[in-house]
C-alpha positions, 0 to 999 in steps of 0.5 A, a space after each residue: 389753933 384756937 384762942 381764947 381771948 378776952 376783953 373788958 373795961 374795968 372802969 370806972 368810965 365807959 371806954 369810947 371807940 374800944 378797940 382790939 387787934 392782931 396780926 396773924 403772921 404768914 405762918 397762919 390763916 383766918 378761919 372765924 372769929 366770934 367777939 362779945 355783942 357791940 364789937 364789928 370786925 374786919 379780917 383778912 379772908 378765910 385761909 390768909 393772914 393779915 390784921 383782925 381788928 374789932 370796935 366797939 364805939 362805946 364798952 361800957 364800964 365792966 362791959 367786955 366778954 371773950 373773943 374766940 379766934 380760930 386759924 389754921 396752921 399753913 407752915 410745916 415747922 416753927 412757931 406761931 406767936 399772936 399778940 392781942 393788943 387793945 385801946 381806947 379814946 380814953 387815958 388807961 391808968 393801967 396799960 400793963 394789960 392791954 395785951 397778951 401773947 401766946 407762942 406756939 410751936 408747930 410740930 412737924 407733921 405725923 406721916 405713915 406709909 399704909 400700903 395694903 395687898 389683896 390676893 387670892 390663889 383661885 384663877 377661876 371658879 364657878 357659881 356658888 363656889 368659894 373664893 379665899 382672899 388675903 388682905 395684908 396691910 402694913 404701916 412702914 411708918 415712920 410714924 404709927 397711924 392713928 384712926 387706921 381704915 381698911 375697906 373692902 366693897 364686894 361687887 355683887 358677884 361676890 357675896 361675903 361669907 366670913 372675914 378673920 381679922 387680926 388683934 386691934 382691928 374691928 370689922 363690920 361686914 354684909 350679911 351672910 350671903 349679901 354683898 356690900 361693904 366691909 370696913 375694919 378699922 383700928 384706933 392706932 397701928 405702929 410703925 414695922 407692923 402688918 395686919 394680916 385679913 383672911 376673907 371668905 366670899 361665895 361667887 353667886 350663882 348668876 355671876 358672869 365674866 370676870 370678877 375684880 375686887 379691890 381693898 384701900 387703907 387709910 389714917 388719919 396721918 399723912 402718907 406721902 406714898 398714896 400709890 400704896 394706900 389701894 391693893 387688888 386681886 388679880 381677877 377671877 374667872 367665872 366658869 362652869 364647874 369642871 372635874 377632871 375626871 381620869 381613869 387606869 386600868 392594869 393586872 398583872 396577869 400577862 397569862 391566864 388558864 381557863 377557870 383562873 382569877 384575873 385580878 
């Protein structure tokens, strides 16, 4: 949360030891402040409550400026209320404005449930042979997901071909025949849906062994189910290239005469 504050003497003498203070509640944590030139703080350290109070030894008449205080919210409901309060050595003929509340209500949190599965139906294939992967990612909510990302790092013995992507989702990939990182993302996915990616990628030809290949999912809300967030393949192996060839031969000619045709 950040507050815009302000002080200011209206006069007509100049205010001697001008001060201003808040009580940041336990709701809440210190992340910075910045107070008009003349002012020198003590505040609790970064991340905890406490009393901000501020000093100026003498605010000139019609002196003041704005007081920027940013704290960052610790609890998961409820309210948060900050009261700035402000003083001074001299008698204030007015005092029906030397402080200012403000209240606000904490939300609770927005949480959705990415999970995201990657397969393939190819065991094995040889150099320079296609590979066809299914990503599905599906939010099971409860929330919708802001900012959603799915990424996809293709070893180099993967080398990208093509992705199709579903409605909403952008992608950036590799070049053709390079490998790299794909990243698509979304700028909201709701709650119940999933998102269906058909990639392409070539195995190259000096590739070796097995090939392992994983895609993550992330957003912007809290998922309380992060095993989900990473789904991979299960592995491809890499071999010579096989056919198997086979071979029949019949007729139906158990009997023939000389100068006849066998078929």
């Amino acid at each position: 949360i950040t507050y815009i504050q302000s002080i200011a003497n209206g006069g007509p003498d100049a205010a001697p030891n001008a001060t201003f203070s808040e009580i940041l509640q336990s709701s809440v944590g210190f992340q910075s402040i910045v107070v008009p030139a003349g002012f020198v703080c003590t505040t609790p350290a970064i991340g905890a409550s406490g009393v901000i109070s501020c000093t100026n030894p003498s605010l000139a008449s019609g002196g003041g400026g704005t007081i920027t205080l940013t704290v960052n919210v610790i609890a998961s409901s409820g309210t948060v209320t900050n009261t700035i309060s402000g003083s001074s050595s001299v008698q204030d003929p007015d005092n029906t404005d030397s402080s200012a509340t403000v209240t606000t209500t904490i939300l609770a949190p927005i949480t959705a449930d990415l999970g995201i599965t990657k397969t393939t139906p190819s065991g094995s294939a040889a150099p320079g042979a296609n590979v066809t992967y299914t990503i599905t990612l599906t939010n099971n909510g409860p929330d919708a997901a802001a900012n959603v990302v799915v990424t996809d790092v293709l070893p180099a013995q993967l080398l990208f071909q093509s992705i199709t992507t579903p409605a909403g989702f952008n992608c950036t990939t590799p070049a053709v025949g390079a490998n790299g990182t794909i990243t698509c993302t979304a700028a909201t996915m709701t709650s119940g849906t999933t998102a269906v990616f058909t990639l392409v990628a070539q195995v190259a030809g000096n590739a070796t062994g097995s090939i392992n290949n994983n895609a993550t999912a992330s957003s912007d809300a809290a998922d309380n189910n992060s095993g989900n967030n990473t789904g991979g393949s299960s592995p491809v192996v890499v071999g010579p290239a096989t056919a198997d060839l086979s071979i029949a031969k019949s007729t139906g000619s158990a009997q023939a005469t000389i100068g006849s045709t066998i078929t």
